[in-house]
C-alpha positions as CSV (number, residue, x, y, z in Angstrom):
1,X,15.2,-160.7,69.3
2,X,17.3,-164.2,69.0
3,X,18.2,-166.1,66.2
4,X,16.1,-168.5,67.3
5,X,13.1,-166.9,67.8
6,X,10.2,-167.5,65.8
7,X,9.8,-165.8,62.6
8,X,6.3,-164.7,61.8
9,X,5.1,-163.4,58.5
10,X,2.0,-161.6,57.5
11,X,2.4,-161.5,53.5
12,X,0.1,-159.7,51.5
13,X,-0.3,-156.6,48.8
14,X,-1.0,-153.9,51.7
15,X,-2.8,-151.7,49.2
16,X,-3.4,-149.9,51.7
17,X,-2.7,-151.7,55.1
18,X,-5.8,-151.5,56.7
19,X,-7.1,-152.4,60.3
20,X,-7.7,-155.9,59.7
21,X,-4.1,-156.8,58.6
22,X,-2.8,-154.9,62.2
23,X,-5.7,-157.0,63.9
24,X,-4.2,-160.0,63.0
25,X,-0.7,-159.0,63.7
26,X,-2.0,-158.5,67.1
27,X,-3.7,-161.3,67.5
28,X,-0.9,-163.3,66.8
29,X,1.5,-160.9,69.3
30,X,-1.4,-161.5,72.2
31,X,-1.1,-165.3,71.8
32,X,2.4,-165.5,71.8
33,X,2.5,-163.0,74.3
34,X,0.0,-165.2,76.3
35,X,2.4,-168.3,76.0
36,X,5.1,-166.8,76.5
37,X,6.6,-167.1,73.0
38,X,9.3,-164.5,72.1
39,X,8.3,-163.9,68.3
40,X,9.3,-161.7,65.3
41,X,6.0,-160.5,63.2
42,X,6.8,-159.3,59.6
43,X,5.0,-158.0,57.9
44,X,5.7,-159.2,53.9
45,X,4.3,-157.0,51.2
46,X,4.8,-158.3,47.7
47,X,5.9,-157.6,44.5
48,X,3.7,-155.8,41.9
49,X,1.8,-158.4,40.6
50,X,1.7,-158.6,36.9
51,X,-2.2,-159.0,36.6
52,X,-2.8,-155.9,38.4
53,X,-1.7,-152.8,36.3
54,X,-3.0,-150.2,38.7
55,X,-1.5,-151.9,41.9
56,X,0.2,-149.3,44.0
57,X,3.9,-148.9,43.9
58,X,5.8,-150.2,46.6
59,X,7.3,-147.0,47.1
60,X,3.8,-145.9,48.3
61,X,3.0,-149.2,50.0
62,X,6.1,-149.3,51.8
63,X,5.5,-145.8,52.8
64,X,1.8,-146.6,54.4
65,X,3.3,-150.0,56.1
66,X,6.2,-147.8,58.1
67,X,3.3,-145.2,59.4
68,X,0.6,-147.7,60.0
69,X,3.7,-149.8,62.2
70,X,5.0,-146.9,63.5
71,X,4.7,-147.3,67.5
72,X,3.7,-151.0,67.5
73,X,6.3,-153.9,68.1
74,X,6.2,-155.1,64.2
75,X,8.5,-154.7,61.2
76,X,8.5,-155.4,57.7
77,X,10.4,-157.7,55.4
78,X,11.3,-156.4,51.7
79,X,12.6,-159.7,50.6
80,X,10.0,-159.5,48.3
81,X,8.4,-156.4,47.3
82,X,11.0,-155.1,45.0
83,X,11.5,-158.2,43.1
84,X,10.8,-158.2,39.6
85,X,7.4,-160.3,38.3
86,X,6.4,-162.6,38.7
87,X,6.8,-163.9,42.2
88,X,6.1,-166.7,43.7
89,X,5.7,-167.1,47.7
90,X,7.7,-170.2,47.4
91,X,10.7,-168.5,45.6
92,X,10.6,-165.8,48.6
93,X,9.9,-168.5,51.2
94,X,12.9,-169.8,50.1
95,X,15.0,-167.3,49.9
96,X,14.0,-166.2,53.7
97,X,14.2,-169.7,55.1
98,X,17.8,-169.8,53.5
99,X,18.9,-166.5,55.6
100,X,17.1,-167.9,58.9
101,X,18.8,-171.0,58.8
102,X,16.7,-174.6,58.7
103,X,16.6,-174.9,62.5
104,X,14.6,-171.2,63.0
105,X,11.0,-171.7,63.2
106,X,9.4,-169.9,60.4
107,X,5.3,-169.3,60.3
108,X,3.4,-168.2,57.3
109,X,0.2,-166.4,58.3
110,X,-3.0,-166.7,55.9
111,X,-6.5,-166.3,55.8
112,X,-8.9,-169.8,55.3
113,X,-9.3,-168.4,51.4
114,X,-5.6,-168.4,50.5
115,X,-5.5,-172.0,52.1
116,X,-8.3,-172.9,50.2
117,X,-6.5,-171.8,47.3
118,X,-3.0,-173.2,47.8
119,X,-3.0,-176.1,45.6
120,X,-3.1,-173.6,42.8
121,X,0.0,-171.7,44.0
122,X,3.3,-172.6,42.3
123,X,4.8,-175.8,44.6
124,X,1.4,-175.2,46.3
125,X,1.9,-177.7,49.8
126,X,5.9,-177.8,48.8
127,X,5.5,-174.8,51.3
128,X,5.6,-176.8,54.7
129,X,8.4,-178.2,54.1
130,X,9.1,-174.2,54.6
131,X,7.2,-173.0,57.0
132,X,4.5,-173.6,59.0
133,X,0.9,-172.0,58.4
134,X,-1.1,-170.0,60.7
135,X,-4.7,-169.2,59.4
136,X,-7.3,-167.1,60.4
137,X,-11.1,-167.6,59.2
138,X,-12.0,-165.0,55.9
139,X,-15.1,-163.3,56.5
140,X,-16.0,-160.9,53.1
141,X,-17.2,-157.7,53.4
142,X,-20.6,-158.2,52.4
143,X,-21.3,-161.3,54.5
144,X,-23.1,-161.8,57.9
145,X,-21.0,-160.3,60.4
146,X,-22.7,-162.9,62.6
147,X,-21.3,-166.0,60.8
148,X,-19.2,-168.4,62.8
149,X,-15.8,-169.3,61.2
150,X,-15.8,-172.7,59.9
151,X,-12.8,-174.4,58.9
152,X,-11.4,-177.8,57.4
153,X,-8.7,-178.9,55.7
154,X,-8.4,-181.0,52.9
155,X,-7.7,-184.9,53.4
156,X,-3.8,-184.7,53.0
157,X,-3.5,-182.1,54.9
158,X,-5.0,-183.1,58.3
159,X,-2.1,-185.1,59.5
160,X,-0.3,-181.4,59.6
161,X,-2.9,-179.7,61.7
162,X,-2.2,-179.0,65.2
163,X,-4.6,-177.4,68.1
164,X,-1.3,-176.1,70.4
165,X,0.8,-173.1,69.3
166,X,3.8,-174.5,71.2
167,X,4.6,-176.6,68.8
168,X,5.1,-174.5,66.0
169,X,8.1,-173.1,68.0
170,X,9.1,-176.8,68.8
171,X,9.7,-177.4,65.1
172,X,11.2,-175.4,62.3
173,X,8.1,-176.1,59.6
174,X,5.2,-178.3,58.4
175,X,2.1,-177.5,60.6
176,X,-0.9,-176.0,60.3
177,X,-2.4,-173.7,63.4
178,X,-6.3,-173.1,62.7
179,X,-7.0,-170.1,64.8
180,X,-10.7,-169.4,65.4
181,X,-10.8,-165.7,65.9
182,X,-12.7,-164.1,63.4
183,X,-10.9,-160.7,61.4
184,X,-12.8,-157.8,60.7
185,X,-14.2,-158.1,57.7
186,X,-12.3,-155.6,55.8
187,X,-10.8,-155.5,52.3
188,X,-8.4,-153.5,50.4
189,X,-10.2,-153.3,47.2
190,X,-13.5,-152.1,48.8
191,X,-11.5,-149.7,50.8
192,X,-10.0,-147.7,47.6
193,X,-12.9,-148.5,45.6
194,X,-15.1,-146.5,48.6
195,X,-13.0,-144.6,50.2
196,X,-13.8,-141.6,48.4
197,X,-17.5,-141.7,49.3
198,X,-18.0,-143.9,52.3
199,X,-16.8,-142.3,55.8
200,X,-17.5,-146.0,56.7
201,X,-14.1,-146.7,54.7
202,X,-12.3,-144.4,56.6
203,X,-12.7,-146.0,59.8
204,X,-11.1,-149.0,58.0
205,X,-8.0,-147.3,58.4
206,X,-5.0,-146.3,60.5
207,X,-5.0,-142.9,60.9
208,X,-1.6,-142.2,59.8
209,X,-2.8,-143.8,56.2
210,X,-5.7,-141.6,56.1
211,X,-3.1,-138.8,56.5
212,X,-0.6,-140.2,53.9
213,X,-3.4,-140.8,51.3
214,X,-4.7,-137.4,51.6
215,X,-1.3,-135.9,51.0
216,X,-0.8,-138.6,48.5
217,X,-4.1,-138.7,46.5
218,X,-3.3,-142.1,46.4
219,X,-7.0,-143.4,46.5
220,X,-10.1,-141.5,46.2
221,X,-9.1,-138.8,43.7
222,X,-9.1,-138.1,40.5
223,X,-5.9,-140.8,39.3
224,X,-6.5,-143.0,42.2
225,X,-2.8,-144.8,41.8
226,X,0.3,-143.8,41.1
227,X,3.8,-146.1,39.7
């Protein structure tokens, strides 16, 4: 991979890395593969957050991220996950757009919830001067698996949006990509709440996590996390 190659980023907790996050990560390989776009996907867990006392260690996270990406064309990023609380995505967007360089395209991938949420995040739209954003639609669990995506962006942020994934690569930050492919409606915290009971849950996983968390007794058991 070149220097100047896209950077791609999928951040998130990964507790546990389930089949939606590698969904995504491949729907973002097809597309670049389908524009010819030679890309780097990361994968960016995060720090232990400290409003979550019974979050995973990364030890464990990390663990579940090499054997879920194991065989695929994807790596992961620990710029983050060891650093002490709290963190902030645009302390470690910084700190990985300083490695890259400013020229490198770098692209933040999200789903339609956490954009929703960004003006709430510390610098909150400070990060496209960073990066760019690519987001998927958020679909929750318990919803209609029939619902369309829908998506908008606020007022000051439609001047940003763009409809071509080319030019993302053309510039190193400051768009926003609203992709219209709908993830599986998976999430982490209904997958260890369940997984103990639901088979259903299961199937929300990679098999290699399924493995590691029976060896583990990371979810599911009787102390369902470990530090």
């Amino acid at each position: 991979m070149t220097e100047t190659a896209p950077l791609i980023l999928l951040g998130g907790s990964f507790d546990p890395i389930h089949n939606g996050h590698l969904w995504m990560a491949h729907e973002v390989y097809r597309h670049c593969l389908a524009l010819d776009i030679s890309a780097e996907i990361r994968f960016l867990p995060t720090a232990r957050s400290p409003f979550k006392h019974t979050q995973t260690s990364a030890k464990h996270r990390l663990a579940m991220l090499r054997a879920a990406l194991r065989d695929t064309p994807f790596g992961i990023d620990r710029t983050e996950v060891y650093s002490p609380p709290p963190t902030y995505t645009l302390d470690t967007l910084t700190r990985i757009r300083a490695r890259i360089g400013s020229a490198r395209s770098l692209i933040f991938v999200m789903g339609q919830d956490s954009l929703e949420s960004l003006p709430r995040w510390k610098g909150g739209y400070e990060l496209l001067a960073l990066t760019h954003l690519w987001v998927f639609p958020r679909l929750e669990p318990t919803a209609n698996p029939q619902a369309q995506p829908s998506m908008t962006l606020a007022a000051e942020l439609t001047a940003r949006h763009t409809t071509t994934l080319q030019s993302l690569q053309q510039q190193p930050s400051g768009l926003i990509y609203l992709d219209d492919q709908m993830p599986p409606a998976i999430s982490s915290s209904h997958t260890r709440q369940h997984l103990a009971t639901t088979e259903l849950f299961k199937n929300s996983l990679p098999k290699r996590v399924i493995k590691y968390n029976e060896s583990t007794k990371l979810y599911g058991f009787t102390s369902p996390y470990e530090s």
